[in-house]
Structures are given as C-alpha cells and as structure tokens.
TORMAR-421830 format. One record per residue (C-alpha): x, y, z. Coordinates in steps of 0.25 Angstrom, whole numbers, plus 5000, padded with zeros to 4 digits. Each point is the difference from the previous one (the first is absolute). Example, Ala and Ser with C-alpha at 12.3 -4.5 7.8 and 13.67 -1.06 7.14 Angstrom:
! residues 2
<east 5049 | north 4982 | up 5031>
<east 5006 | north 5014 | up 4998>
! end
This chain:
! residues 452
<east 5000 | north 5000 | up 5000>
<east 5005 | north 5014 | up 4997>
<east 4998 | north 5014 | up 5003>
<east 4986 | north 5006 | up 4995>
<east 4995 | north 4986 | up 4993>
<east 4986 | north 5001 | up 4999>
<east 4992 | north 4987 | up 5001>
<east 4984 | north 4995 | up 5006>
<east 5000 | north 4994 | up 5013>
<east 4991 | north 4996 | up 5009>
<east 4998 | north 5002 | up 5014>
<east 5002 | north 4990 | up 5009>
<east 4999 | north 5005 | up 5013>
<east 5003 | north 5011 | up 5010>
<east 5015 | north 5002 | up 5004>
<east 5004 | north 5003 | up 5015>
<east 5001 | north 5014 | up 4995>
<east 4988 | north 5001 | up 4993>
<east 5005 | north 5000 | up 4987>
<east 4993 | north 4991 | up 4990>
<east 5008 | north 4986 | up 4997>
<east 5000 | north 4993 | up 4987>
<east 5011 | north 4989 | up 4992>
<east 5005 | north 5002 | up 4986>
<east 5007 | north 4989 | up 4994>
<east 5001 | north 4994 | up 5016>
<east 5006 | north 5011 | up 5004>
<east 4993 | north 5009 | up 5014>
<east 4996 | north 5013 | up 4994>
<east 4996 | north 5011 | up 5011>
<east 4989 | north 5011 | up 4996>
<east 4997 | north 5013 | up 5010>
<east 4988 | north 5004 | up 4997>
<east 4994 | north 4986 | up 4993>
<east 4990 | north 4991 | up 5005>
<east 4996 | north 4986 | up 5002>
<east 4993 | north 4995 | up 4986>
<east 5005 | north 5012 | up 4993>
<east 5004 | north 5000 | up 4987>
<east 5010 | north 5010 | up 4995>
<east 5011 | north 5003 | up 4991>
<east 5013 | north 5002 | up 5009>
<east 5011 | north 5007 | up 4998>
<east 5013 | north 4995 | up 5005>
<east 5007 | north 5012 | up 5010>
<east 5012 | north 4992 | up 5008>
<east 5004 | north 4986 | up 4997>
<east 5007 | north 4991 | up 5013>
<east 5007 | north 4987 | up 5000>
<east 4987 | north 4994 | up 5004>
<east 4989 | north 5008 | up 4997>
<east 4996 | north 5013 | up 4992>
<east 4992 | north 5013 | up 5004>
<east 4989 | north 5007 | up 4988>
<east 4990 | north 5010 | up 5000>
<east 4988 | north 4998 | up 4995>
<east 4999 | north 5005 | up 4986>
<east 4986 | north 4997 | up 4997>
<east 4989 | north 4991 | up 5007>
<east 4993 | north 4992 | up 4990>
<east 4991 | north 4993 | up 5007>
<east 4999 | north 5007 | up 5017>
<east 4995 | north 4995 | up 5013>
<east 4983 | north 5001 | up 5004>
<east 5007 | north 5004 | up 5011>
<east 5007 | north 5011 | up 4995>
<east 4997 | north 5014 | up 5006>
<east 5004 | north 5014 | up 4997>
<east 5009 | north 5005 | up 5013>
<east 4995 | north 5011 | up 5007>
<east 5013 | north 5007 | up 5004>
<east 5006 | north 5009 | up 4988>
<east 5014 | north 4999 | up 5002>
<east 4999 | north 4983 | up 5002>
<east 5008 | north 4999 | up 4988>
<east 5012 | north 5006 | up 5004>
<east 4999 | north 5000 | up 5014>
<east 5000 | north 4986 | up 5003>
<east 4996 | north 5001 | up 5015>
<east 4989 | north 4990 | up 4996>
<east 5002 | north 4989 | up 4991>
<east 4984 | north 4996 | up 4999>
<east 4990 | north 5010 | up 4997>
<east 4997 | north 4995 | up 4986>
<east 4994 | north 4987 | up 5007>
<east 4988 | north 4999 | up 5007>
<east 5000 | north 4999 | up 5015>
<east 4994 | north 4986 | up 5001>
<east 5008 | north 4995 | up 4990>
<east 5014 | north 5005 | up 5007>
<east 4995 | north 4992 | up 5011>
<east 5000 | north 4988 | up 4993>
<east 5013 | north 5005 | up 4993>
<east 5007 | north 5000 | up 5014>
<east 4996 | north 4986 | up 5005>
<east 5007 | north 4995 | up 4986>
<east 5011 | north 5006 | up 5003>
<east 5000 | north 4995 | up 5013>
<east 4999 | north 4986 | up 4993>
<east 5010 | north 5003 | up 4990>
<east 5009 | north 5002 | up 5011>
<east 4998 | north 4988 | up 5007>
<east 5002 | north 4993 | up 4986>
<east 5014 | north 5004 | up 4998>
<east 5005 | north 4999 | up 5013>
<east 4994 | north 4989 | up 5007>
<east 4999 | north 4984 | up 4998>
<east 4984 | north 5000 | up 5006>
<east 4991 | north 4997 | up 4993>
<east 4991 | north 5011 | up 4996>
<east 4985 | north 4992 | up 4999>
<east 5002 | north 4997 | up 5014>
<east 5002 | north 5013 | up 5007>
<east 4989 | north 5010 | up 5006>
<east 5002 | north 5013 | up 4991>
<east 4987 | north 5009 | up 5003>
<east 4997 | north 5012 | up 4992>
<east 5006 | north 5012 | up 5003>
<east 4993 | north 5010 | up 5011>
<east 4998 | north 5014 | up 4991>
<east 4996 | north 5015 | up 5004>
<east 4984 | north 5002 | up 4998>
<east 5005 | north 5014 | up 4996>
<east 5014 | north 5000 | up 4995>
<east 5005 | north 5013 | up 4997>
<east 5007 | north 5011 | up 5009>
<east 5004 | north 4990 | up 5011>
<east 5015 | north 5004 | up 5001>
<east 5001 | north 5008 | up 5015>
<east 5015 | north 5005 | up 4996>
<east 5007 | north 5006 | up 4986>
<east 5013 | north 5004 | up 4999>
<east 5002 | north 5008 | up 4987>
<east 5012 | north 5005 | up 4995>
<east 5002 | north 5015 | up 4997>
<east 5006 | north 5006 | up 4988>
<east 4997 | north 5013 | up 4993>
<east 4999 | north 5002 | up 4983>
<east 4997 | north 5013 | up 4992>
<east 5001 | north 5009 | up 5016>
<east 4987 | north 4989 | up 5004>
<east 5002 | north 4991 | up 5013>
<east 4997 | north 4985 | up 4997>
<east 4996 | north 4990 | up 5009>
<east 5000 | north 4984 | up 4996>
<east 5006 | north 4988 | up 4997>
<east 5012 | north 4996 | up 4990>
<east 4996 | north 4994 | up 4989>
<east 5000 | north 4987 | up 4995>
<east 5016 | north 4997 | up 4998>
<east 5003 | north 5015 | up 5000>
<east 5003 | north 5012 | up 5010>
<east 4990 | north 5008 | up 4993>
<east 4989 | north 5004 | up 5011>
<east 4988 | north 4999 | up 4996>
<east 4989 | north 5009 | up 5006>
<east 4989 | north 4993 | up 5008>
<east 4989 | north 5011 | up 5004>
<east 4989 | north 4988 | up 5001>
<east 5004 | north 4988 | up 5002>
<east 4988 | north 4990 | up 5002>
<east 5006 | north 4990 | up 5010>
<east 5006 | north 5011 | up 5010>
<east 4991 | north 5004 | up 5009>
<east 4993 | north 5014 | up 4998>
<east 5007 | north 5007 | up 5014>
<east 5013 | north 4995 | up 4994>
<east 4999 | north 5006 | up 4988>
<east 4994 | north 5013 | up 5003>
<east 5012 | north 5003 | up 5009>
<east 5009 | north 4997 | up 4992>
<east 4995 | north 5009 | up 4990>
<east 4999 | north 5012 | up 5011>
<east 5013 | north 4998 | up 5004>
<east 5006 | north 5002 | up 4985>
<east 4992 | north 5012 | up 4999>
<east 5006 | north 5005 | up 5014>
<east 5015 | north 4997 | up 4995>
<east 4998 | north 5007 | up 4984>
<east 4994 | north 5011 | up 5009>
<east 5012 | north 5003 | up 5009>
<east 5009 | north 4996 | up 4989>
<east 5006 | north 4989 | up 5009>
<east 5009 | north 4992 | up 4991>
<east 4997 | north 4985 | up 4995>
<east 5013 | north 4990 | up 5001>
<east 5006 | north 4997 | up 4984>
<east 5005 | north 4987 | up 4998>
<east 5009 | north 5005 | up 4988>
<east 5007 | north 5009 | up 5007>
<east 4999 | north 4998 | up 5015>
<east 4995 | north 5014 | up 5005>
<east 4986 | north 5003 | up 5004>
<east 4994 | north 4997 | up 5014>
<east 4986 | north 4993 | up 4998>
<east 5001 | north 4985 | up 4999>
<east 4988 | north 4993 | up 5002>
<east 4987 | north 5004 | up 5005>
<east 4993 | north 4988 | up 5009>
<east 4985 | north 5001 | up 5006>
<east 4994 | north 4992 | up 5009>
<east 4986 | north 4998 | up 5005>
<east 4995 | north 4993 | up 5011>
<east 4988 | north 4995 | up 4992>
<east 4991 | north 4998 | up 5013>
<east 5005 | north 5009 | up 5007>
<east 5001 | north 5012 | up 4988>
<east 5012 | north 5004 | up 5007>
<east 5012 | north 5006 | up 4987>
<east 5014 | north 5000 | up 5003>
<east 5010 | north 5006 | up 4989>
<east 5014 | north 4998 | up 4999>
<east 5009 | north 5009 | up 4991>
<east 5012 | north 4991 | up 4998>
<east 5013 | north 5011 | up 4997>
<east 5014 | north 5001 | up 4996>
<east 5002 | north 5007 | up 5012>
<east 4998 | north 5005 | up 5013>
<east 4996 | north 5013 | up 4997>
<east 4987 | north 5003 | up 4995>
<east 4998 | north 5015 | up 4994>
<east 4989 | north 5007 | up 5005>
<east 4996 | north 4989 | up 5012>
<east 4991 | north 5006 | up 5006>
<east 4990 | north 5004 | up 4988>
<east 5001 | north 4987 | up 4992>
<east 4993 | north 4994 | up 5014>
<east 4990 | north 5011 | up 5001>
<east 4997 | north 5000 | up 4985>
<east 4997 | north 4984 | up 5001>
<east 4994 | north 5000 | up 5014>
<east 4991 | north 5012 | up 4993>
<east 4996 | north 4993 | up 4987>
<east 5000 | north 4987 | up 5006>
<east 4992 | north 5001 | up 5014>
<east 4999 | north 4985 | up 5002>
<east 5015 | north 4999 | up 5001>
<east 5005 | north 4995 | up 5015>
<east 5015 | north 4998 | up 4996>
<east 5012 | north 5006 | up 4993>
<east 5012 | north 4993 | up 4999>
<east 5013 | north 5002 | up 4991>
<east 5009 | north 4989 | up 4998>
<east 5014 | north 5005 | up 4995>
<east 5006 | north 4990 | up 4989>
<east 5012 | north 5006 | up 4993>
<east 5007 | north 4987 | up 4994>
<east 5000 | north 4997 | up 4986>
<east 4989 | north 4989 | up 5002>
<east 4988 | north 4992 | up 4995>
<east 4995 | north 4999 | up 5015>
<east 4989 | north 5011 | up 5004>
<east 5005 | north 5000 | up 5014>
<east 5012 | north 5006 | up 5005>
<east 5006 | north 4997 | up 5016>
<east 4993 | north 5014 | up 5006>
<east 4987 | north 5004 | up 5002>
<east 4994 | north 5011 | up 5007>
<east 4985 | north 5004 | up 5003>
<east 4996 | north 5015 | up 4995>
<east 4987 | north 5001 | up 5006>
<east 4991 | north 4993 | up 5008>
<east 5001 | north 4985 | up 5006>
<east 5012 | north 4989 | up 4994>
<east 4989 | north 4992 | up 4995>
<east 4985 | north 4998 | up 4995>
<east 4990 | north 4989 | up 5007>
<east 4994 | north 4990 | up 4992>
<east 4990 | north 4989 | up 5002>
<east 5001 | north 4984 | up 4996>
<east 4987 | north 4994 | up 5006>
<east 5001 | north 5003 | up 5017>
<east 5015 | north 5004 | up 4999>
<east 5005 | north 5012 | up 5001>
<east 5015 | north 5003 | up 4992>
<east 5008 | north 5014 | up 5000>
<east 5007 | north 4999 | up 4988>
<east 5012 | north 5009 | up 4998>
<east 5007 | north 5004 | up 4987>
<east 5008 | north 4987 | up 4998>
<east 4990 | north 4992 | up 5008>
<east 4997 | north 4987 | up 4989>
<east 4986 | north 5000 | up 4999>
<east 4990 | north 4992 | up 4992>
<east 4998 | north 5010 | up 4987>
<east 4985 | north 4994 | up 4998>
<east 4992 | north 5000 | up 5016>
<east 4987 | north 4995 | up 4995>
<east 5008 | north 4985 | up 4993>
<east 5009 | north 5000 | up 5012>
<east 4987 | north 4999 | up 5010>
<east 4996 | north 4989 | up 4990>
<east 5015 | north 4993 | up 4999>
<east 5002 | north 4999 | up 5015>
<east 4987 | north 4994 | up 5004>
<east 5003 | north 4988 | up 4989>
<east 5015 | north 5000 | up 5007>
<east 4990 | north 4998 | up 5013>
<east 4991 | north 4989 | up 4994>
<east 5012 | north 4993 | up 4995>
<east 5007 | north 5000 | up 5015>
<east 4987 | north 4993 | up 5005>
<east 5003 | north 5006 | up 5016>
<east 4993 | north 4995 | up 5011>
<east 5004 | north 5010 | up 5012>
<east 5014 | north 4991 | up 5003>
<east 5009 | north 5000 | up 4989>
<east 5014 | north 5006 | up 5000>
<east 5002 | north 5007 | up 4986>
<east 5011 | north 5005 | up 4997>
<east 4999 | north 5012 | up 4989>
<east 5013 | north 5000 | up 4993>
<east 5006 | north 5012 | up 4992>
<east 4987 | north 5009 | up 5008>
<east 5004 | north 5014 | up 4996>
<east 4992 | north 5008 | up 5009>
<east 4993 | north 4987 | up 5006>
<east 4988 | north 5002 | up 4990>
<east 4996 | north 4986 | up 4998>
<east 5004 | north 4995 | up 5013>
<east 4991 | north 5011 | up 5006>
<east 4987 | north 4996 | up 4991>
<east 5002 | north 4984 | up 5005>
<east 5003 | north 5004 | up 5016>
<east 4986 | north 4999 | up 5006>
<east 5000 | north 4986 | up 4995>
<east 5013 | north 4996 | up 5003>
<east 5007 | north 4994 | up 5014>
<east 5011 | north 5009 | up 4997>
<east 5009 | north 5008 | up 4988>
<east 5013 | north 5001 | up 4997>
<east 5006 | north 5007 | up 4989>
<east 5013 | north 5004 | up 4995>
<east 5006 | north 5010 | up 4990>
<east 5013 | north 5006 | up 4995>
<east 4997 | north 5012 | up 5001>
<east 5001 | north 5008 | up 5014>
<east 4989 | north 5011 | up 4999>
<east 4990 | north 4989 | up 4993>
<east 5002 | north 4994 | up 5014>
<east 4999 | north 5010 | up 5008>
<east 4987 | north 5004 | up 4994>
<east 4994 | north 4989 | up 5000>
<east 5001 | north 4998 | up 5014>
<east 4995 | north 5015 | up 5002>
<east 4988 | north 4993 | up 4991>
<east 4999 | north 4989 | up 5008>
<east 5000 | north 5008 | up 5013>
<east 4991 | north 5012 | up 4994>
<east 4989 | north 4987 | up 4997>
<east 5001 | north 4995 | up 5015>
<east 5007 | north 4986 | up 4992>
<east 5007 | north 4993 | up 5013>
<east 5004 | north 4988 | up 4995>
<east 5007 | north 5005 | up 4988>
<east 5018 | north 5001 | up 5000>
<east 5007 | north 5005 | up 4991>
<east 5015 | north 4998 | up 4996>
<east 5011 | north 5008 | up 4989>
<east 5007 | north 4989 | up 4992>
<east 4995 | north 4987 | up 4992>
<east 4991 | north 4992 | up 5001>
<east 5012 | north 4988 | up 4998>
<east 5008 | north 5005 | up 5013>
<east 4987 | north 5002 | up 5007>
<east 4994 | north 4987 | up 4999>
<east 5009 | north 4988 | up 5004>
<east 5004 | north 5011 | up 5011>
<east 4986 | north 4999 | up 5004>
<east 4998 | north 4984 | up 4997>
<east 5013 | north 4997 | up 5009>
<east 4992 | north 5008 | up 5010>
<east 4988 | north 4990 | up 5000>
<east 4991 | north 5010 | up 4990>
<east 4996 | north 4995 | up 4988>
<east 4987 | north 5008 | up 4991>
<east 4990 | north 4993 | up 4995>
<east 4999 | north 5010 | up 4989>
<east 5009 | north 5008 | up 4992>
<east 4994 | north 5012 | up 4992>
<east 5011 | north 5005 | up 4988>
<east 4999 | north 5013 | up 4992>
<east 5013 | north 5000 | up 4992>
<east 5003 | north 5010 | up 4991>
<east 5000 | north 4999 | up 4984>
<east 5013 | north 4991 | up 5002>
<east 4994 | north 4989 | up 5007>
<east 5005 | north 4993 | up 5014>
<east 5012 | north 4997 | up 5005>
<east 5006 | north 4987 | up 4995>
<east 5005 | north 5001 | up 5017>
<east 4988 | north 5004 | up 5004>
<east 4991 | north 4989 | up 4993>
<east 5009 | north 4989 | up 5004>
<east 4999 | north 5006 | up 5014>
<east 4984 | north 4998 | up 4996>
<east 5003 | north 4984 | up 4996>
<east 5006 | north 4999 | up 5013>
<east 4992 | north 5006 | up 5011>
<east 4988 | north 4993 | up 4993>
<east 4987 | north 5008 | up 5002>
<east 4988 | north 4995 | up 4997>
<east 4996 | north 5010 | up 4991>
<east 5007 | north 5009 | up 4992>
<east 4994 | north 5013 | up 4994>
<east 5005 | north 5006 | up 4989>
<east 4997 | north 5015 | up 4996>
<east 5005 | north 5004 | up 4984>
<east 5002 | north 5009 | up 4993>
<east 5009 | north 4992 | up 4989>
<east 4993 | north 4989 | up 4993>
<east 5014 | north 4997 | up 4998>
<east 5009 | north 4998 | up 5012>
<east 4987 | north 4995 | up 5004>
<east 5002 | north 4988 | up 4992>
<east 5013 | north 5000 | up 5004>
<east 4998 | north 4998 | up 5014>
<east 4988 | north 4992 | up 4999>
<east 5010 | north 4989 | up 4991>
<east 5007 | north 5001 | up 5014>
<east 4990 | north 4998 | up 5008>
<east 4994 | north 4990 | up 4994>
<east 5010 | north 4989 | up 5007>
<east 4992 | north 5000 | up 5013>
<east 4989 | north 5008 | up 4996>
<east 4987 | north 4998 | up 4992>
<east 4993 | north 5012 | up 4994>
<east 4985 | north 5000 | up 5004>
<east 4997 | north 5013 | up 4993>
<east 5004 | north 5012 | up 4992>
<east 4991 | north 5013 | up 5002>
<east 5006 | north 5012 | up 4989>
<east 4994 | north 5013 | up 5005>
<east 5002 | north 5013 | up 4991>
<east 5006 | north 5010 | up 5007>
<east 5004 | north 5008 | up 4986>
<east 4988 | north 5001 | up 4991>
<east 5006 | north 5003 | up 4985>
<east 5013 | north 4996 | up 5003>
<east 5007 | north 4987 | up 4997>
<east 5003 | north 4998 | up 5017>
<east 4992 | north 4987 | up 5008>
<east 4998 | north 4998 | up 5014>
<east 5001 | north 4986 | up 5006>
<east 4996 | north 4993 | up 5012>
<east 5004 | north 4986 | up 5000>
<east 4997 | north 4991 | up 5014>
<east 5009 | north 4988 | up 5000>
<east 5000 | north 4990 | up 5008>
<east 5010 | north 4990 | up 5008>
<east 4998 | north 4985 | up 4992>
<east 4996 | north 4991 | up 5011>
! end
C-alpha cells in the first residue's frame, strides 16, 4: 500500500479509538470518521509495518446509524470522536470494543462470558463539570480551545456540547476580561506571553465555579482588576486560583499554585458524600455516570456489614467512601500523599470510623497486613489508563480475596490484566458503563471471583 492509494473498503468494526476499521488485500486499514457497515472510498494518508491510516474520500454506501454531529468544529477538534453516531448505537459500539479486547488479548472464551450492555446517559450532552482550554491570541483576538487534531493550532471552542454550560460561559467571560485588560496570552512559538490555559470547574450539584489561570509567571499584571472584573461578570464564581507553569511542557499544571480569591476549592455532591475539590484534585469529569459507575462497583462487591475491603489506588478515598456503610472496614492506599490526606479529611468529614488510610502501594501494604493476621475479602481497583501493577496483581494472586472488583477505563489493559487474573480467578461478569458519551472511551466494572 502506498501514500494517497485510493480503494473501496468496507467497514468492519469500530477501533478503540473510534475510528472505522476495514482489510484491503488482508491488511488492517483504520478510518476516523468511518462506521461499522459503511462503504467508502478510502484514501491512504500514512502507511505502518503492519497497518495503514486513510480518510474517508467518499462514503458510497453510509451507516442507518449515521447522524449529523452537532458541534461545529467536530472535524477539527477531535475532543470527540462519535458525534456522527447515534447515541444508542455508540452504546453497542462500546460493549464491542470491550469484546474486541478480550479477543485479542485473552484465551476465554468469549460465548461463555456475561458481557451486559452498556449503561448510557438519558441526556448525553453537556455533562463534563471541568474544561481546560488553552489560550492563544490570532489577528489581536484571544482564543480559548483545544489543539487540533495532530497539530498545535487551537481551535476556538465558544459552545461545546459536551461541556457543561457553567463551564463554558466562564471561560468565555474570563477571555473577555484578559483581551480587556490586554493581559497577554502565552505563544508557544516564541515563548513569551503570560496566559497558558484557562481551567473551570463547576461543582454540578452544588453550582459552585472555581477558575484557574495557569501562567508563566508569578506576577500577574493588573491583579486586582482581573479578580474583580471576573467576580463582576461572573457572580456565581466561589474561587480563583492561579497555577504558575513556566517549563516548556505538555502538562497544564506546574508545582505552584496560589488562591486569588475566595475559598482553595468548590463542593460537589456524589450521592450522600460530600467532596471539596481543589484545583489539582482528580475528579470524575462526568457526576451523574460516576453516581451510576459506583453503585455497580457496590453491586458487584456483594457487602453484608462484615467485609474487610481493601480499596487500592483510592485517590481521594471516593469508591471506598461509597462502599463503607456496607463494609466491616476499609483500607486503602495511594501513592500520592495529598490524595491520602484527603481522603481521610473525607473520611473523617463523613463520620467514616472504620476506614484507614495509607501512602504507598498496594504490593508493600498487603503482605505487610497479611503477616499481621488481616487479609480482605475484597479488593476494589481503579487503575489508571496503563492498567495494574504486574507487582500488585501477583500480590492479588497471593492474598486471594474472594472477590475481585475491577474499575476500567481501558478495554485494553483490561484485557491485560484479566489474562492474568484469570489463573485463580473466574470472570462472572463485565458491566461497560459510558462515562464519555461521543467519544471513543468505555468504562468497565468486572467482579471476579476466586475458583473454588
């Protein structure tokens, strides 16, 4: 195959991107923007060892389930890869992917496992509580928005349909405040310039806002009237941070951070816990699935009142929160200090006795804790996109919990892990749940159990 060969191809499936997949002369050929059943004309745009990238030149024959996408920028912005899909047909996209995973990376066989259908949004649109847009200026205008796809060109977002409203309002309002005051936005080119990145947060429950200005530098001209001009236009804000960043960096957030006015942090609500969340707090981006997500984590541990559960990597102590009034007691762990620390200020703040909390992994926590005579009955995981510790799930195969609950967000490493697993444990279940309606991401919940 060779650079900008054209050829008709049919779709096969959905890739774990969301790109459209199809074989020419047996070889794996990926299509963003392409759908399952679709016929098109492709047009070859990168060719790899194994595989080869196109674009869709023409469709010839397209998807029932093909839909005009509401955002205007979806071509270029590639925040979403799915709006051209209808909603219920993404949810069956996801579970396949799901499936697909478990195909290539595990032995089970597939007829034999519980997969159920994925657990959608009745309304699933403007559900992110949090945007961080980057700032960039063209023609003397301010722009606020994301790269696009493959390039450092920032495309301007002023509606985007999956942020929620509060978020996008404010950071409209704080653009106009900076091209106001003529406070000057950071060039990537050159290096100069003092605006990085504009972050909002909204405590959806609780309608608190907090912005974050993430800056160059310490000093920040004119202070005092950037905070009264956003306090002024923007009433419901409770706090104003600024976040200095001066490296030369793809990570928004730099070491220091600062609040401006009003409180560190904003409240928000999941369900009966209360969480204060401040600017580098990790948060579920989508409230209203995360409510959904844990109560399947809490169907799948199956408490009685007398279960030790150990919650490993906990962050703030979130998930181990949601299970504790069913639980004998709770431990979890984290690498992170100030995740620890606040989820014991969580636990504590929620009258949660019985819950401890330790910095470090999981793998030097538990055999410490099994020598000790305390061994869980359940282990609750929520890994990041890179999967478990290959340490930490031998540490698993050792301690032997009866149940095994196992929180995704990689259909992937999912896989992975489950191939691991799958020695001493069976899988009675896999539960996707969309977190990220219009983009290619899946949620998991998979209970395993111990073989007897």
């Amino acid at each position: 195959m060779e650079i900008k060969q054209t050829f008709p191809l049919t779709i096969k499936r959905l890739g774990i991107n969301g790109e459209g997949v199809g074989y020419f002369k047996r070889q794996v050929v990926f299509v963003p923007g392409a759908l399952p059943g679709e016929e098109v004309v492709a047009e070859v745009t990168k060719v790899h060892p194994k595989f080869s990238e196109a674009r869709i030149k023409k469709i010839r024959k397209p998807s029932e389930h093909r839909v005009k996408p509401v955002c205007p920028v979806y071509e270029e912005c590639g925040g979403c890869q799915l709006q051209h899909l209808h909603y219920s047909q993404q949810l069956k996209e996801k579970r396949d992917i799901i499936i697909q995973s478990l195909e290539r990376h595990t032995k089970l066989p597939i007829s034999d496992l519980v997969i159920k259908d994925t657990i959608g949004m009745d309304n699933p649109w403007g559900y992110r509580n949090k945007s961080q847009f980057q700032v960039g200026e063209k023609a003397g205008k301010i722009l606020a928005g994301l790269y696009g796809m493959n390039s450092h060109k920032i495309i301007n977002i002023e509606q985007c349909a999956v942020q929620h409203p509060a978020t996008t309002k404010a950071t409209e309002v704080v653009k106009a405040v900076l091209q106001d005051l003529k406070i000057t936005v950071y060039n990537e080119k050159t290096g100069k310039g003092l605006v990085r990145t504009i972050v909002a947060r909204t405590g959806i429950q609780s309608g608190e806002l907090q912005i974050v200005l993430i800056t160059t530098k310490k000093e920040l001209p004119k202070k005092e009237l950037v905070i009264e001009e956003i306090k002024k236009r923007l009433p419901e804000v409770t706090s104003i941070v600024q976040n200095v960043n001066g490296q030369k960096t793809s990570l928004i957030f730099g070491d220091e951070t600062k609040t401006l006015e009003g409180n560190d942090f904003i409240q928000e609500t999941l369900g009966d816990l209360q969480f204060e969340l401040s600017a580098r707090t990790f948060f579920q981006l989508n409230p209203e699935q995360t409510v959904k997500l844990y109560d399947e984590v809490k169907a799948a541990a199956k408490l009685t009142g007398k279960e030790k559960v150990v919650d490993a990597y906990c962050g703030v102590g979130t998930i181990g929160l949601w299970l504790a009034g069913d639980a004998g007691e709770i431990r979890g762990m984290d690498v992170i200090p100030e995740s620890i620390e606040d989820a014991r200020k969580n636990a504590d703040r929620h009258g949660i006795k019985h819950a401890r909390y330790e910095v470090g992994k999981a793998e030097q926590w538990m055999p410490k804790w099994a020598k000790e005579g305390w061994r869980p009955d359940v282990i609750v995981v929520d890994p990041p996109r890179t999967g478990c510790d290959a340490e930490f799930l031998n540490t698993v195969l050792k301690v032997k919990p009866k149940t095994f609950v196992y929180v995704s967000c990689n259909p992937s490493t999912l896989a992975k892990d489950i191939a691991t697993l799958s020695k001493f444990y069976k899988v009675e279940y896999i539960q996707p749940v969309d977190m990220f309606p219009h983009t290619a991401h899946v949620e998991a919940v998979t209970k395993l159990v111990l073989k007897s």
